[in-house]
N, C-alpha and C positions, 0 to 999 in steps of 0.2 A: 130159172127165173131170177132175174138179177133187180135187185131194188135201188133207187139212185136217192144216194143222200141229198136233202133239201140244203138249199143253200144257205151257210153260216151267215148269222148274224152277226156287223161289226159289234164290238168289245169297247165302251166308252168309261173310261175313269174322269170321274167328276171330285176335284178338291175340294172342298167345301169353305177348308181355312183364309181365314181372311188376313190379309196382308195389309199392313201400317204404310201406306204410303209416303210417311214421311220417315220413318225407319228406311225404307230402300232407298231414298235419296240421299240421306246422309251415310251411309255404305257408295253410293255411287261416286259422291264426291269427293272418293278417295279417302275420308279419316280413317285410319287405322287404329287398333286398339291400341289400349295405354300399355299394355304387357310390349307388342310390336313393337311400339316407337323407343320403348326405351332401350329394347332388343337392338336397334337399328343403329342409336347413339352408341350404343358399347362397344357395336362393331363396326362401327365408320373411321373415317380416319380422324389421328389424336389431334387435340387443337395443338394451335402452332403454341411453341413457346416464347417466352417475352424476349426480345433483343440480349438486355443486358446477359440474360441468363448464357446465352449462346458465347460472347464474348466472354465471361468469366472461364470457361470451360477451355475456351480454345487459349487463355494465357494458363490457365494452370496445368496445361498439356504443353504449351512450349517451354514451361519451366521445368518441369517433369523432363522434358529431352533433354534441355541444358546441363542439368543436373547427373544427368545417366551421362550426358557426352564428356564432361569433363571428370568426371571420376575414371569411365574408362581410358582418358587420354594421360591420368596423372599415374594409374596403373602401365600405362605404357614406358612413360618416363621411367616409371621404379626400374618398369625392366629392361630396360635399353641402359640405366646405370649399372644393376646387377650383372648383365653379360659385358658389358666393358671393365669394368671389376675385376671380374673374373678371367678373362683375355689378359689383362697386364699381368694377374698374379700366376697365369698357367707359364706367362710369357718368360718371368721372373725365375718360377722355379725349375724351369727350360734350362735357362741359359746359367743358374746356379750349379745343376746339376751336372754340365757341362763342362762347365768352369771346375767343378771338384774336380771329373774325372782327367779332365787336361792335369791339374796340378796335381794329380795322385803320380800320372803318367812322368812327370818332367821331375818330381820328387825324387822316384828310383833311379834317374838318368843323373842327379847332382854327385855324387862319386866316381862315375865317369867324366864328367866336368872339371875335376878333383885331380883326377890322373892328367888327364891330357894338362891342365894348365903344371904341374910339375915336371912331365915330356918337355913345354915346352920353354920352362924354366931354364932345364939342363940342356935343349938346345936340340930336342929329337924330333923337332916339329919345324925346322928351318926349312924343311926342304923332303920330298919324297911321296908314296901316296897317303902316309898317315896325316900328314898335313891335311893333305886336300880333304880328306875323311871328318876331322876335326873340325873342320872350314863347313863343311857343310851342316856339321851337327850341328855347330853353334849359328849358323844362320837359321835352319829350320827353326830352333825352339826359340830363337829370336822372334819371329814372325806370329810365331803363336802366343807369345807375349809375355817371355821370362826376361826376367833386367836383373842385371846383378851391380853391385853395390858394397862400396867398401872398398875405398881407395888412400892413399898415403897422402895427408894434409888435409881432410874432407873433415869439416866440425864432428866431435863425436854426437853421437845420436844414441839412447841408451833403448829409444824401443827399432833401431833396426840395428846396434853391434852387441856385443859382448865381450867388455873388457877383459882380460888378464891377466894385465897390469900396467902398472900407471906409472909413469915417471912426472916428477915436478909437484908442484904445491897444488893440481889442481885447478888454477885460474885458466880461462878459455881452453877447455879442452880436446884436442884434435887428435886424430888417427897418428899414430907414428909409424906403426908396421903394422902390416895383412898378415896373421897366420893362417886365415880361410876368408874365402869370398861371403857376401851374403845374397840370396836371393830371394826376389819376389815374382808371384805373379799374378799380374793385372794390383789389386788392391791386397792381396795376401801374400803375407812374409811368409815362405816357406822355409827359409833358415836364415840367423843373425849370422852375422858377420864376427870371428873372432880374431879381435884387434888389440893390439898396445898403443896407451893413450900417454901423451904428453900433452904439454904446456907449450900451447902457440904463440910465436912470437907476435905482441902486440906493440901498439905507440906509445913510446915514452910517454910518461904522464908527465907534463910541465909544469913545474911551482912554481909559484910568485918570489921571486927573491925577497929575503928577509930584511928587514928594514935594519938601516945601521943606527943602532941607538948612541955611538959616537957622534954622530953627524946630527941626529936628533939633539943627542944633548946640547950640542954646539949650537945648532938653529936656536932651540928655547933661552940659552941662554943668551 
């Protein structure tokens, strides 16, 4: 035996609250509360700022460059002088070093220089292949730039000879004899020249003829 349930009754909920009619319309017409709007101002976007302000900003940022750009350009200066500086002085002590080692070189060769010029004194250098040997050696260390110095009638010079000895009183005085050459190279004397020094013949010195005090006495009186 099956029993059929009677049919449900609908289910009515009744409000009873009474609603402000002019409350919902001022919520309709969109005002917001005062916590909201100020919420909204805070996070909107920021007002504009005043012209001037803008301009101050934008010269105190291109003096700001100006200032970093010319520091770094007078930093460049320093060091484009300091590596040119330093180029002449590497350059300097190059070609010093150079120079020593050349004139160390042609130093030890000057008693060889010694000989041969005595060979060719006595006449062993006329003719044969010491000649040509000789010929050559003195051309090479020519080229490299040794001058020799100290010849017969040449003013003396006391920072490139070395007297010996002197004949005469001393007045103008010149080379008489070479007992050794002297030589230099480039600006450095590697050895004086040792010479006898005389008195050069110079120009008679001319006096005034002396006045004749006969003739004198004769005119006055």
């Amino acid at each position: 035996m099956t029993t059929e349930n009677p049919e449900q009754e609908p289910i009515t909920i009744v409000d009873k609250r009474k609603i402000d009619p002019s409350e919902f319309e001022g919520r309709s017409a969109g005002s917001a509360p005062q916590g909201e709007g100020a919420e909204s101002g805070a996070d909107g976007a920021a007002a504009p700022a005043p012209a001037g302000t803008e301009s101050g900003n934008g010269e105190a940022l291109a003096d700001a460059i100006a200032a970093e750009l010319a520091e770094r350009t007078a930093d460049l200066q320093r060091l484009t002088a300091e590596y040119a500086n330093y180029r002449r002085r590497v350059e300097r002590d190059r070609k010093a070093a150079i120079d020593s080692a050349k004139s160390g070189v042609v130093s030890e060769l000057l008693g060889v220089l010694d000989d041969l010029d005595r060979a060719r004194a006595h006449g062993d250098l006329e003719s044969g292949p010491l000649k040509s040997v000789a010929d050559k050696l003195a051309d090479a260390l020519t080229k490299q730039g040794l001058q020799e110095f100290g010849t017969e009638g040449e003013p003396f010079d006391p920072t490139l000879h070395e007297a010996v000895q002197h004949e005469g009183e001393g007045h103008n005085p010149v080379i008489g004899v070479v007992m050794r050459k002297g030589y230099r190279f480039g600006d450095r004397v590697l050895r004086h020249a040792l010479v006898g020094v005389t008195d050069g013949t110079g120009d008679p010195v001319e006096t005034p003829d002396a006045p004749n005090v006969g003739d004198d006495a004769d005119g006055i009186a």
